[in-house]
Structures are given as structure tokens and as C-alpha cells.
C-alpha positions in Angstrom: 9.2 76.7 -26.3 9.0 77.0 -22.7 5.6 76.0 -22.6 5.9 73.0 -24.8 8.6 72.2 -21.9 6.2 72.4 -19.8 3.3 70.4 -21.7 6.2 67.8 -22.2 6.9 67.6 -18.5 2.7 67.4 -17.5 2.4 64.7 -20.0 5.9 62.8 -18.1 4.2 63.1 -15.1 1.1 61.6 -15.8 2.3 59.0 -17.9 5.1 58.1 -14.4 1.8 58.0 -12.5 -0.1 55.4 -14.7 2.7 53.5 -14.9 2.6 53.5 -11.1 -0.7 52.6 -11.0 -0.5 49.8 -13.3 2.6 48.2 -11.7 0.3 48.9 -8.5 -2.5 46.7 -9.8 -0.8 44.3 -11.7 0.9 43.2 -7.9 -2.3 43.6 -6.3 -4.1 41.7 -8.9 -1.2 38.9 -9.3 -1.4 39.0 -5.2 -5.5 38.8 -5.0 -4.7 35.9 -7.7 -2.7 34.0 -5.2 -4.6 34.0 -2.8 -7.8 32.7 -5.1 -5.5 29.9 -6.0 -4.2 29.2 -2.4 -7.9 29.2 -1.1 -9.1 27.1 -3.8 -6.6 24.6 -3.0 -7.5 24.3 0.8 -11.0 24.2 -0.4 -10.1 21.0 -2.6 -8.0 19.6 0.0 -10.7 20.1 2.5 -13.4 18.4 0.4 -11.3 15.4 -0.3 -10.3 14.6 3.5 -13.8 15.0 4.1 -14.8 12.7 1.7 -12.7 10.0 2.3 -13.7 10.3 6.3 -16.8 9.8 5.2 -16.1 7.1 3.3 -13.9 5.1 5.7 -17.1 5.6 8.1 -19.6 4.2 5.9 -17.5 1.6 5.3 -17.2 0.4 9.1 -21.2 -0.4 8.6 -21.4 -2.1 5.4 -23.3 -5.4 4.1 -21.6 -8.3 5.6 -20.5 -11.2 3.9 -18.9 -13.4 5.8 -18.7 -16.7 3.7 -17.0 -19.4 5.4 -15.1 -17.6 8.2 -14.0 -19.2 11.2 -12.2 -17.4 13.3 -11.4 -14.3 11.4 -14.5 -13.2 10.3 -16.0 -9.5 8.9 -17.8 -7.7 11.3 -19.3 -4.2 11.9 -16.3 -1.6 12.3 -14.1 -3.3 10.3 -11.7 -0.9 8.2 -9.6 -1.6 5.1 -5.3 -1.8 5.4 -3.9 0.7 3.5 -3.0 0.9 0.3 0.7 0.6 -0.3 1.4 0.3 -3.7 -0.1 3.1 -5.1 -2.6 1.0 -6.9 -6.0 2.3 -5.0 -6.2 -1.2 -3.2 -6.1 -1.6 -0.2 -4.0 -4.3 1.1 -4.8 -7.7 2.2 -3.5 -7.8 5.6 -1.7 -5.1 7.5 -0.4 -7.0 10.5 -1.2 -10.4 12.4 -3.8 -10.0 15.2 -1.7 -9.2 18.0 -0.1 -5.9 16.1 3.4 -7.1 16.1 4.1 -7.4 12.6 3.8 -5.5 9.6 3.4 -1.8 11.6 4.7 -0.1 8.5 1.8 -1.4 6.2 -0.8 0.5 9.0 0.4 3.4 7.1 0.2 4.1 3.0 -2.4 5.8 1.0 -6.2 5.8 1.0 -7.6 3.1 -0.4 -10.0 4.6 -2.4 -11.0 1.7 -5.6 -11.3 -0.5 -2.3 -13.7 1.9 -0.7 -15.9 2.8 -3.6 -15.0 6.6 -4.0 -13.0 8.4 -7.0 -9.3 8.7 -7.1 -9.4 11.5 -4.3 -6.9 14.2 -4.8 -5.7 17.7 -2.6 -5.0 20.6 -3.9 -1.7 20.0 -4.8 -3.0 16.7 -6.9 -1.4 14.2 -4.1 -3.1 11.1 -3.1 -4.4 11.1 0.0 -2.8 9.4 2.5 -4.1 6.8 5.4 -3.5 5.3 9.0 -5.2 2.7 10.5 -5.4 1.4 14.2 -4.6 -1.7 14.7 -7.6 -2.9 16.5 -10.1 -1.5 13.8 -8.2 -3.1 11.0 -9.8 -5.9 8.7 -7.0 -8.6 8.5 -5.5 -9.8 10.4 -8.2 -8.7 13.1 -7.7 -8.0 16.9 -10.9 -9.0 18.8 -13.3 -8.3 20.5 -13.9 -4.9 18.1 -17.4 -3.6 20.5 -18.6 -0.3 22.1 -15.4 -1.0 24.9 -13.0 -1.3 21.9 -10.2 2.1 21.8 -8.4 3.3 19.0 -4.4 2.8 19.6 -3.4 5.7 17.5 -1.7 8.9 19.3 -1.9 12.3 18.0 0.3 15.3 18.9 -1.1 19.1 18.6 1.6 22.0 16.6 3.2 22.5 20.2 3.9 18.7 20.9 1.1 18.1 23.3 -0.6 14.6 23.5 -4.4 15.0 22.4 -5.0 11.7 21.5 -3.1 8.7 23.7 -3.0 5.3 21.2 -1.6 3.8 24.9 -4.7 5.1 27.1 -8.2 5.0 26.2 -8.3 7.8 24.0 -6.5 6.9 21.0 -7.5 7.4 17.4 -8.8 4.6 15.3 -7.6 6.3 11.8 -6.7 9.4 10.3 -6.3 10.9 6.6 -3.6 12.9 5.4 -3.4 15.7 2.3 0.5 16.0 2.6 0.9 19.4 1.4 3.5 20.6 -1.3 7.2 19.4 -0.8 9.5 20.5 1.8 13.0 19.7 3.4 12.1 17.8 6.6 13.5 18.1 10.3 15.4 15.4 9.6 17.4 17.0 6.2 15.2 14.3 3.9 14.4 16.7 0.6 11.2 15.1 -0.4 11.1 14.0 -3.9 7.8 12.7 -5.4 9.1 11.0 -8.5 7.5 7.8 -9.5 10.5 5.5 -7.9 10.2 7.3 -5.0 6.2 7.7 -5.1 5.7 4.5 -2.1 8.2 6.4 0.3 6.2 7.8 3.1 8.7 10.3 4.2 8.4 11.8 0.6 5.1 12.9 1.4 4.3 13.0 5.1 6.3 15.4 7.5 8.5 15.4 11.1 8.8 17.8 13.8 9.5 17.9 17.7 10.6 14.6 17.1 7.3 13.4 15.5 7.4 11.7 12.2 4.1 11.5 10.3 5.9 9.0 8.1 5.8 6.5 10.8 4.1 5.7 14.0 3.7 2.7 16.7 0.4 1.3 17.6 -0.3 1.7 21.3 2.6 4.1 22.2 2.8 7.9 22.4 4.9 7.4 19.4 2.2 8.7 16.6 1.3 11.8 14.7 1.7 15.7 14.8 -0.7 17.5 13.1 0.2 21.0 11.3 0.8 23.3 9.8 4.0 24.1 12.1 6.8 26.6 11.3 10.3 26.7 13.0 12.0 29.6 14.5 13.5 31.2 11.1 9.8 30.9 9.6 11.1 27.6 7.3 7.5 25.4 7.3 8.5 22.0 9.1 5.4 20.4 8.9 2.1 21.1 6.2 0.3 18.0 6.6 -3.3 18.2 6.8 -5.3 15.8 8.8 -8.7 14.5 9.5 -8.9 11.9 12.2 -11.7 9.4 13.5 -12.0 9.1 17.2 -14.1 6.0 18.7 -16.9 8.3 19.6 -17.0 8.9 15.8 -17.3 5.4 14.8 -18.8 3.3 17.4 -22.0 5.0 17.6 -23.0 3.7 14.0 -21.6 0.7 14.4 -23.4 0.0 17.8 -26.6 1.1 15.9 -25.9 -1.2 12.9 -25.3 -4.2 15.7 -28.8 -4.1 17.7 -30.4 -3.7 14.3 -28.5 -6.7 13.4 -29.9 -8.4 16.9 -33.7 -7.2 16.5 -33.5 -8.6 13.3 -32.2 -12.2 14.3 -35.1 -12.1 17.4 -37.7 -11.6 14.9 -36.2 -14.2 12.7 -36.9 -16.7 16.0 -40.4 -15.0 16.4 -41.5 -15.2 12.4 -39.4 -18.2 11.0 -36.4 -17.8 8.9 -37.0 -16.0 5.6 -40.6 -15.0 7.1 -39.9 -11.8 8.8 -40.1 -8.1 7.7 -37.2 -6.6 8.6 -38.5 -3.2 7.7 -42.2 -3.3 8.9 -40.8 -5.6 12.4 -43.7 -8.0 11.0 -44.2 -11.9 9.6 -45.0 -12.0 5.9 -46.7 -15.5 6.8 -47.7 -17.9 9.7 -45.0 -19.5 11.0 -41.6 -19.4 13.3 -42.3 -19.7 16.9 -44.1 -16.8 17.9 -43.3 -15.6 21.2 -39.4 -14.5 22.2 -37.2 -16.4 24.5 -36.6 -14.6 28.1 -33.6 -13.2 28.6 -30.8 -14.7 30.6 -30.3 -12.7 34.0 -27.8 -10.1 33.6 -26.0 -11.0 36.3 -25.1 -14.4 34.5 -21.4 -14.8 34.4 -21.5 -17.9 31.8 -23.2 -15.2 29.2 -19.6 -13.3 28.8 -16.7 -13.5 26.6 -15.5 -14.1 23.2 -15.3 -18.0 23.1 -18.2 -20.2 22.5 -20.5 -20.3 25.4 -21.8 -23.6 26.8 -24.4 -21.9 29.2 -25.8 -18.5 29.0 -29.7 -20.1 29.6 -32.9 -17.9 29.2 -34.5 -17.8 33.0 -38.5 -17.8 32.4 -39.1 -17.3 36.5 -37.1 -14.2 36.5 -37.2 -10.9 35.1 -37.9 -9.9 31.4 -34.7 -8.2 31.3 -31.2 -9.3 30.5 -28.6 -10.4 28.3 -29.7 -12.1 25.2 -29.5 -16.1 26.0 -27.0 -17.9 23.9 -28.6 -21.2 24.2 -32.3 -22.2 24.5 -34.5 -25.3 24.5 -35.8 -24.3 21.7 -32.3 -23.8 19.6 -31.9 -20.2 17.3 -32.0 -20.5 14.1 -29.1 -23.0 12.4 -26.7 -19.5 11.4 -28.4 -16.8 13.7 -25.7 -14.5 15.3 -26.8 -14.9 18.3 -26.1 -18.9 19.0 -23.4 -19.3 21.3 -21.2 -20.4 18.7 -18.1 -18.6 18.3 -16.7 -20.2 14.9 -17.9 -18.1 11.6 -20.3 -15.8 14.0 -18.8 -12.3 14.3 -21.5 -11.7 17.1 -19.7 -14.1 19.6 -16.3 -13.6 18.4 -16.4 -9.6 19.5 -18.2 -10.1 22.4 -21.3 -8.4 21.8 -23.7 -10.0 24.3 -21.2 -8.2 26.8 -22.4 -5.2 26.1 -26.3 -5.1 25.2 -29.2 -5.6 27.2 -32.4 -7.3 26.2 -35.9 -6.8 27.0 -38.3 -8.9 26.4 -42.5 -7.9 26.6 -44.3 -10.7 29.1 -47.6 -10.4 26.9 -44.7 -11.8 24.1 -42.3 -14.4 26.3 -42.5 -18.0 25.8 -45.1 -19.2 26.8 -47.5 -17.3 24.8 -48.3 -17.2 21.1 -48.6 -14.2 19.0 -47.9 -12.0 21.8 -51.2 -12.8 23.3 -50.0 -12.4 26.8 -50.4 -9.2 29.0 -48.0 -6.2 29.1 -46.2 -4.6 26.5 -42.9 -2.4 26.8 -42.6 1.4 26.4 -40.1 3.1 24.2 -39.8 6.7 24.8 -38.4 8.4 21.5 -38.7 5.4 19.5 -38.5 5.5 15.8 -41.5 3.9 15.6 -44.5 5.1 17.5 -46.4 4.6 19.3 -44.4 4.2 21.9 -45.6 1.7 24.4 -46.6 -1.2 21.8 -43.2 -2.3 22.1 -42.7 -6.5 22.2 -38.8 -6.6 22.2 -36.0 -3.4 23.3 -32.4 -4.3 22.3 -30.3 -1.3 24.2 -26.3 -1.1 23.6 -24.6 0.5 26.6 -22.3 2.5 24.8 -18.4 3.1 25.6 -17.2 3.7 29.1 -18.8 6.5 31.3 -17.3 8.3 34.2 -17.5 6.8 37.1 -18.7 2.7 35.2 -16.0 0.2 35.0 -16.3 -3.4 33.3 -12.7 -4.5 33.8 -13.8 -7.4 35.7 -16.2 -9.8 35.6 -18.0 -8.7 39.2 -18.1 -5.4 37.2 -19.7 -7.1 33.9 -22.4 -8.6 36.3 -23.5 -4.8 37.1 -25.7 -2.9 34.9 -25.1 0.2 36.6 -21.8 0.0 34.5 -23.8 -0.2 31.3 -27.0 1.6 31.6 -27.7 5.1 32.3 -31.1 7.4 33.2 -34.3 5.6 32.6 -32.8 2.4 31.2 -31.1 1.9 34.6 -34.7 1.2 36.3 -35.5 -1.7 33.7 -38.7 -2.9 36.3 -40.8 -0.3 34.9 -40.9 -1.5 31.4 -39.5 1.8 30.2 -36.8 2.4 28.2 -35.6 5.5 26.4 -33.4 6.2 23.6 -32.0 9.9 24.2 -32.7 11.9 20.8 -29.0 12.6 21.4 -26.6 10.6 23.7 -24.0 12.5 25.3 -21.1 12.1 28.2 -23.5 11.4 30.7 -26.5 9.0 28.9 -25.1 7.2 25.8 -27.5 4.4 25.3 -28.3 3.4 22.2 -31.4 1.6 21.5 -34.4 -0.4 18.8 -37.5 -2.3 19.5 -40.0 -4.3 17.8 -42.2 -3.1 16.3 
């Protein structure tokens, strides 16, 4: 009897012990479970922001089509109003030019029918959401939108430190948002993300330190704070997630998509209209004028601004380096960007000629035919070697470098507040485009060939 007891009591024992154990597992296991689903959302919520940067990037440099624009016209940089319906559209206008009106349309959702991606999602399933600067936005636009063009969005770190200043020159020119599960705000708002309630930003987007990611003012301090942040009694205040796109994220591509633009309207003069090989930098045929029109001294005050320009000549006694000329003797073509014409030419209207410089090869000036001059230009780095058969290097100067300053027009007449390294000393004939432009060299440049 007393060892039956005894068996009894062994097999209690063992029996408490597996229980243990699987009570044990079954929390480690539900725990380990958690986590896989909490990492797999931040995964997905990861993916789609950087998607949808990547989208709102690609679509800064898109095929123009600027129809019968006047004033108002599409340009390189351009980026869509967000959507604020909920319908995947993005809006038609978000404000007039100036930024006065309509600052709560600058915020809504990503756009994403209007930008060509699927119906991005986090990982909670949200919609992704969207800000736009009001100087990068497509309608109504701001101008001039060129390499000296700042975002005007501000952005706030988890301690309430500036990082980005939308009122200096380091502001952000957009930013996506996953807006993490539903909370109780700063401001006692319970969010609620039911379908009459699905278009209210402060449903979705979060407020702390006196922040509210639910709205924000162009141009003022008064912008976002990115989280996650938790208050003193551990109660999470702020789980948005954000991606953001500085100018130095944008500009570069869209400074590169601009002097393609230009090489390709000096070959158009060189080869004829509808005669030149964009891709090979050759004419299909005989025709066009063959030889490029000398630049218009840099120092040439009537070659800046927005408006139309009147003057801007090409100086054939001076050097073969300049600003591009906006009018010649020999006229551009009827609808190339770079006539002096400001109406329907988003060239003129942005102010583009400001900021490139123009070379021009004296074996290829007017003057000569075919290039059948003497002395080419040099290219170091160029896409296309070799690198000293170059007839024609368009460099753009880039944003704003310590110590340059083009806030006047004595300042604009300088290239020293343009060009760095080798492209500073244009007399040689050498250029360079740096393999990769940094805070002290950010020149950008093409050539033809």
C-alpha cells in the first residue's frame, strides 16, 4: 500500500512537472509568436514606405507632357498633391502658388493609382499617408523649382529637436507616413478609423511635445515629429513611421534629367529637329546647322531670371564658356527649351539657365561646319569615353556650397559661386564630373558625344 503511495506520488510529480513545462512553452512559444508577427509587420511597413519613396522619386523625373501650358507648366521635380479622399488620386491642386491656401490639402494619403504603384499598405493594413512641400508641389506651382529650390517642410526628432527647418534652408520636400495601430493622442482625440471617419487626419497621424503629425505649416517650425515616442508612465504618444525626402535626395536626379534635357535641345540645333540621336549624341541624316552657338559670357546679367529674356546674346569673340544664350541670329528651334521664351517653356519659367554652365568645343562653334574646326573638350569621367572628343559639356552647379552665395545678381555673375575643383578653371577645356559629388564638389555634368 505504502508503495503504491509512493508510485502515486512519483507519477504526481512528474505529471506537475510536464504541466510546467508545457505552460512554459506554450508562453514562450505564443511569446516567440509575437514577436514573428511584430517583426513581420515592421518588415511590411518598412517595404511599403520604401516603395512609395521610391516612387514619389521616380516621379519627380518623368516624361513631360506639357500640352498647351502657359504659365503653369510641368516640369522636372514636380510632385503629385495628396490624395484626400481616399480614392488613390491624387488631388488636382493643393494650394495656389504662393502657399496661402489650401495648407490642409498638403497633407492626406499617398497617392498611389496617381503614381503608378499598388494600393501600398503597412503592417497594420493602413494607407500610407503623405506630405508635400509647397514649392515641389504640381498645381498650383511655386517657381522657380531648380538646384537652389529648398523644401519648406520641418521635421522634429523623439526629443523635440528641429532636424529639418521648412523656414531655413534645410527643410524637407515630402515625407510618407505608416501611422501605426490606434492610440489615444496627447490631445485626448481616441482615434477611430471607421469609414466616416477614414479622411480625418488626426485618426491616423499622431501629436506630442506640442507637434501634431495631423497638421503642419509650410515654411514655419510648425511641422512633424517623428516616433516612436513614449510618455513618462510608458502610454505610446506617438507610433508614426516616417520616411522623408530631403532636397539632396531629389535634386540630384532632377538636375541630371535637366542637362540631358539641354544636350538634347543643342543637338537638336546641331542635327535639325527630328534628325538627332539622342542616344548615340549623333544625326541620323544631313541636315540642322551643324556647328553650336557660343555661349553667352557668364557674367551676362540679361541671361538671368524667370521672365522672358530679351537679351542673353551668344558672344563669338569671347570665351567658349558660359551660360547657354537665349537668343541667337540664327533662332532655336520654334519649341526648344532653351528660347528665351517664358510662356509654355518650363526651362525659362524655373530659371534653369541660372544655374548651368555651357561649353562649347571651338573646332564645333559657329563658324565651322561639322565640327571641322580645331580643339575639342575633355571630359574626365564621362559616360562616354573617350574622354577628350567632347564637342559640347552642359555642367549644373548643384545646390548651395559653403562659403558660395547667389542671393544677388553681382553674386549670379560669379562662377566661383557655381562651380567647384576642375570645372572652376573652364580655360583649360577640362571639365570633370566627380564619380560621386559630395559637400565640397557637387557638379553635375553631360557632353556630346
Amino acid at each position: 500500500m505504502r508503495q503504491a503511495n509512493v508510485t502515486q506520488r512519483g507519477v504526481a510529480a512528474v505529471i506537475l512537472l510536464l504541466m510546467v513545462f508545457l505552460i512554459g512553452t506554450t508562453i514562450l512559444i505564443s511569446d516567440l509568436n509575437g514577436q514573428t508577427v511584430k517583426l513581420a509587420r515592421e518588415q511590411k511597413t518598412a517595404e511599403s514606405l520604401a516603395q512609395a519613396k521610391a516612387a514619389l522619386i521616380a516621379y519627380s523625373v518623368k516624361d513631360l507632357n506639357p500640352g498647351t501650358c502657359t504659365t503653369n507648366c510641368p516640369r522636372p521635380g514636380d510632385l503629385p498633391c495628396p490624395d484626400i479622399n481616399n480614392d488613390g488620386t491624387a488631388e488636382s491642386s493643393c494650394g495656389n502658388a504662393a502657399g496661402t491656401t489650401q495648407q490642409q490639402n498638403r497633407i492626406g494619403r499617398l497617392p498611389w493609382k496617381t503614381l503608378g504603384v499598388d494600393d501600398l499598405r503597412d503592417g497594420n493594413g493602413d494607407r500610407l499617408w503623405y506630405a508635400v512641400s509647397n514649392s515641389y508641389k504640381y498645381n498650383t506651382r511655386t517657381r522657380p523649382l531648380n538646384s537652389d529650390t529648398n523644401g519648406t517642410i520641418t521635421l522634429r526628432d523623439a526629443t523635440g529637436a528641429v532636424v529639418n527647418d521648412g523656414s531655413a534652408n534645410t527643410g524637407l520636400v515630402a515625407i510618407v507616413f505608416s501611422p501605426g495601430p490606434v492610440i489615444r493622442r496627447e490631445d485626448n482625440i481616441q482615434q477611430s478609423r471607421n469609414v466616416a471617419q477614414e479622411n480625418v487626419a488626426s485618426n491616423y497621424l499622431d501629436k506630442a511635445l506640442g507637434e501634431d503629425n495631423a497638421a503642419f505649416v509650410d515654411g514655419a517650425l510648425d511641422g512633424f515629429i517623428s516616433g516612436p515616442i513614449v510618455n513618462a508612465d510608458g502610454t505610446v504618444v506617438v507610433n508614426d513611421r516616417m520616411l522623408t525626402i530631403g532636397r539632396d535626395e531629389i535634386l540630384p536626379l532632377v538636375e541630371q534629367r535637366v542637362i540631358a534635357e539641354a544636350a538634347n535641345a543643342l543637338l537638336d540645333y546641331y542635327c535639325g529637329t527630328g534628325n538627332a540621336n539622342y542616344a548615340t549624341k549623333t544625326c541620323y541624316a544631313v541636315g540642322g546647322n551643324r556647328f553650336y552657338r557660343w555661349p553667352a559670357d557668364f557674367s551676362d546679367a540679361t541671361c538671368l531670371g524667370t521672365a522672358a529674356l530679351t537679351a542673353c546674346m551668344s558672344n563669338a569673340t569671347s570665351k567658349t564658356h558660359g551660360r547657354i544664350p537665349a537668343n541667337l541670329t540664327i533662332d532655336w528651334n520654334s519649341t526648344s527649351i532653351l528660347r528665351g521664351v517664358s510662356n509654355g517653356n518650363w526651362f525659362q519659367q524655373n530659371g534653369w539657365r541660372d544655374v548651368l554652365h555651357y561649353a562649347v568645343a571651338s573646332a564645333c562653334a559657329t563658324g565651322t561646319t561639322n565640327c571641322g574646326g580645331v580643339g575639342l573638350l575633355t571630359l574626365q569621367n564621362a559616360l562616354a569615353p573617350p574622354s577628350a572628343n567632347k564637342q559640347v559639356i552642359v555642367v549644373a552647379a548643384g545646390h548651395l556650397l559653403t562659403g558660395q552665395n547667389r542671393a544677388s545678381t553681382a553674386s549670379k555673375q560669379l562662377e566661383a559661386n557655381y562651380l567647384e575643383s576642375e570645372n572652376l578653371v573652364p580655360l583649360d577645356d577640362i571639365y570633370l564630373r566627380p564619380m560621386q559629388p559630395d559637400a565640397i564638389f557637387n557638379d553635375r555634368a553631360v557632353s556630346i558625344p
